[in-house]
C-alpha positions, 0 to 999 in steps of 0.5 A: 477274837474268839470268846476264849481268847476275850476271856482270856484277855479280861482276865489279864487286866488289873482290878481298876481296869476290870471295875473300869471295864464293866461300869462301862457296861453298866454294871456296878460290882459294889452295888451288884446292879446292872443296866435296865432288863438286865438283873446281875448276880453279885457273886465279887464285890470287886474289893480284896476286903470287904464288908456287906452294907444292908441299907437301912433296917429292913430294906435288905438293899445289899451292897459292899464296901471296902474295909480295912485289914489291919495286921494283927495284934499280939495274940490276934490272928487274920482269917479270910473266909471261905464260907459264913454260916447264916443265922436268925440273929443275922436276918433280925440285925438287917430288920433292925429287931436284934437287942445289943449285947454290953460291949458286942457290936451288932454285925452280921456275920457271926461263924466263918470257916477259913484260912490264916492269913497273918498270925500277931506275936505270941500266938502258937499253934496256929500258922499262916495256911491253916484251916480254921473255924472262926467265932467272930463279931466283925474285926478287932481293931486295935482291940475293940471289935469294928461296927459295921464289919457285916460279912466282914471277909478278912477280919482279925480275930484273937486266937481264943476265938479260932479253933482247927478246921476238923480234917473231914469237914468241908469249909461249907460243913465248918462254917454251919458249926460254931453258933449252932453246936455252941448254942446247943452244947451250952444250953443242953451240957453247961446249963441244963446239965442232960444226964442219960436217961433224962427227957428234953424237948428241942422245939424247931428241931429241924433248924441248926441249932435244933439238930445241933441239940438232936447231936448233943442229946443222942450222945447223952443218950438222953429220950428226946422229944422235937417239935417242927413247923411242916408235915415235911419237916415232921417227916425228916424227923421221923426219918433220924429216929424221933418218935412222935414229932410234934408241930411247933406252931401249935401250943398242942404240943404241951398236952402230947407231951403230958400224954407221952410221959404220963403226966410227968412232963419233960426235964428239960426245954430248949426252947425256940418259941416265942409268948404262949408257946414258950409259956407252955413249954414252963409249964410240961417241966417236971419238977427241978426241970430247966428251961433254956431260953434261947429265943430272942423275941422275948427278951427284945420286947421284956416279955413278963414272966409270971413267978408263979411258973417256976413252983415246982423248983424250975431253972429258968436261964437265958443263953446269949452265946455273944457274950462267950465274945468277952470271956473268950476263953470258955469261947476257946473250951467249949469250940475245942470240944465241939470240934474234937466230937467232929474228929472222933466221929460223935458228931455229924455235920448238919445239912446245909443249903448254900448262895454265894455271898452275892446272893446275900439279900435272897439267901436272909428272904430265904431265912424268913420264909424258914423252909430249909432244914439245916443250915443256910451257909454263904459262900466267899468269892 
């Protein structure tokens, strides 16, 4: 027997046989570990649905697990997915540092892209087949969303927390949308309220949500000003037309700032810094500024906040776009015109670097390490 008729003939057999076939060969598909000298890639968890089990917090020793795939409830619809977009709140769930939302279960895996697989009573205007975004906390079951549903691949979600697919993006580029463009568009329009010919500062500015928020500015033709944390990164940004982009793991950005602007300082922050950086970024507001808080470092420790910082009539607010998850229908408002931007060509998707689900464990180091630019995105078997 040649090795295409082999294929051929393992790719006949059921699952059981298949799982069967390689635990007889040392290789377990839940665990993703084979025989001694013998790494394994876990690309196929071996289950129709599943969820990812990151051991104890920390460990980052990645399995799988079977889950269950319920049919949808009366206004609820089920998504499997084709790619998850991967998120800091992701890496700090497995390290065990993320603080809980009220009523949110902790799961990783928040922005999927996919296609419909079931649609409960009453919904319209969505159908089985169609391409879709996804915001998701895990799986509602039974109207309450399942902890422990980590990179959950079939989940039932309401149809408040699913929008279409725009027509020109990929799964990967609709995956890398909901949280980033959500938190940027909330932060910058909904809480800062950025008008034309005002000035922000987007720290980080070459992650996601950063050249989410780099989107969103150009389109209110506000001046931007961006910090990053390489000389490479600095670099790109130069390259997308930022003038003067500063290191944002230096506190030297707030004396460049007051330099550029003549001592005016900046209207608004959205800010990604943690203890004495996000200090100094309160401090280059100008008067009536807003900053936008959206690191989660300080919260986690309930960092001290001196009052005497907001003097000069500064807004200081903390945007925690989970709880768009219980008012699901600002959630639907604000997705629906996110993507409607992508249709009309406003905004572009963001680059993105992708592992297959099975890499999970390499894909959060390489979250930690921050190197990339963009958006880390998983793809599903």
């Amino acid at each position: 027997m040649n090795n295409d008729e082999l294929l051929k003939k393992i790719a006949g057999l059921t699952p059981e046989k298949k799982e069967l076939l390689l635990k007889r060969l040392g290789y377990d598909s839940v665990r993703g570990t084979g025989p001694p000298g013998k790494p394994v890639v876990n690309d196929s968890p071996g289950y129709d649905c599943f969820s990812c089990d990151p051991g104890s917090p920390g460990s980052l020793s990645i399995s799988f697990r079977e889950a269950v795939a319920a049919d949808p409830l009366p206004g609820y619809v089920q998504v499997r997915a084709k790619a998850a977009g991967l998120n800091y709140r992701d890496l700090m769930i497995a390290m065990g540092q993320y603080p809980e939302a009220q009523g949110v279960p902790s799961n990783m895996g928040s922005d999927y892209s996919g296609v419909i697989t079931a649609v409960g009573a009453g919904v319209e205007g969505i159908m089985e087949g169609d391409a879709v975004i996804a915001l998701s906390a895990g799986s509602f079951i039974d109207g309450k969303v399942q902890p422990g549903g980590h990179f959950i691949n079939v989940f039932n979600v309401s149809e408040l927390q699913v929008v279409a697919k725009p027509a020109g993006l990929t799964f990967v580029e609709a995956a890398a949308i909901p949280t980033v463009f959500l938190t940027a568009i909330s932060g910058l329009v909904r809480l800062a309220n950025l008008s034309a010919g005002e000035s922000v500062l987007i720290h980080t500015a070459t992650g996601g949500v950063g050249l989410a928020a780099l989107e969103i500015a150009a389109w209110k033709k506000a001046e931007i000003f961006a910090t990053a944390g390489s000389p490479e990164k600095r670099a790109f940004l130069e390259k997308k037309g930022i003038r003067h982009p500063m290191d944002s793991r230096s506190v030297a950005f707030g004396d460049r700032i007051m330099e550029l602007t003549r001592g005016r300082g900046v209207d608004v922050v959205l800010n990604t810094l943690s203890g004495d950086a996000m200090m100094r970024g309160i401090e280059i507001l100008s008067p009536f500024g807003r900053f936008i808080q959206i690191d989660k470092k300080d919260i986690a420790k309930n960092t001290l906040l001196p009052m005497g910082l907001l003097r000069n009539g500064i807004t200081f607010s903390v945007l925690d776009i989970s709880l768009y998850l219980v008012q699901p229908r600002k959630l639907k408002e604000q997705l629906l015109e996110i993507t409607g931007l992508f249709d009309s060509g406003i905004f572009n998707p963001i680059p993105c670097q992708t592992y297959p689900l099975g890499q999970l464990r390499e894909a959060l180091n390489a979250l930690s390490r921050a190197k990339h630019i963009g958006k880390l995105v998983l793809t599903y078997p």
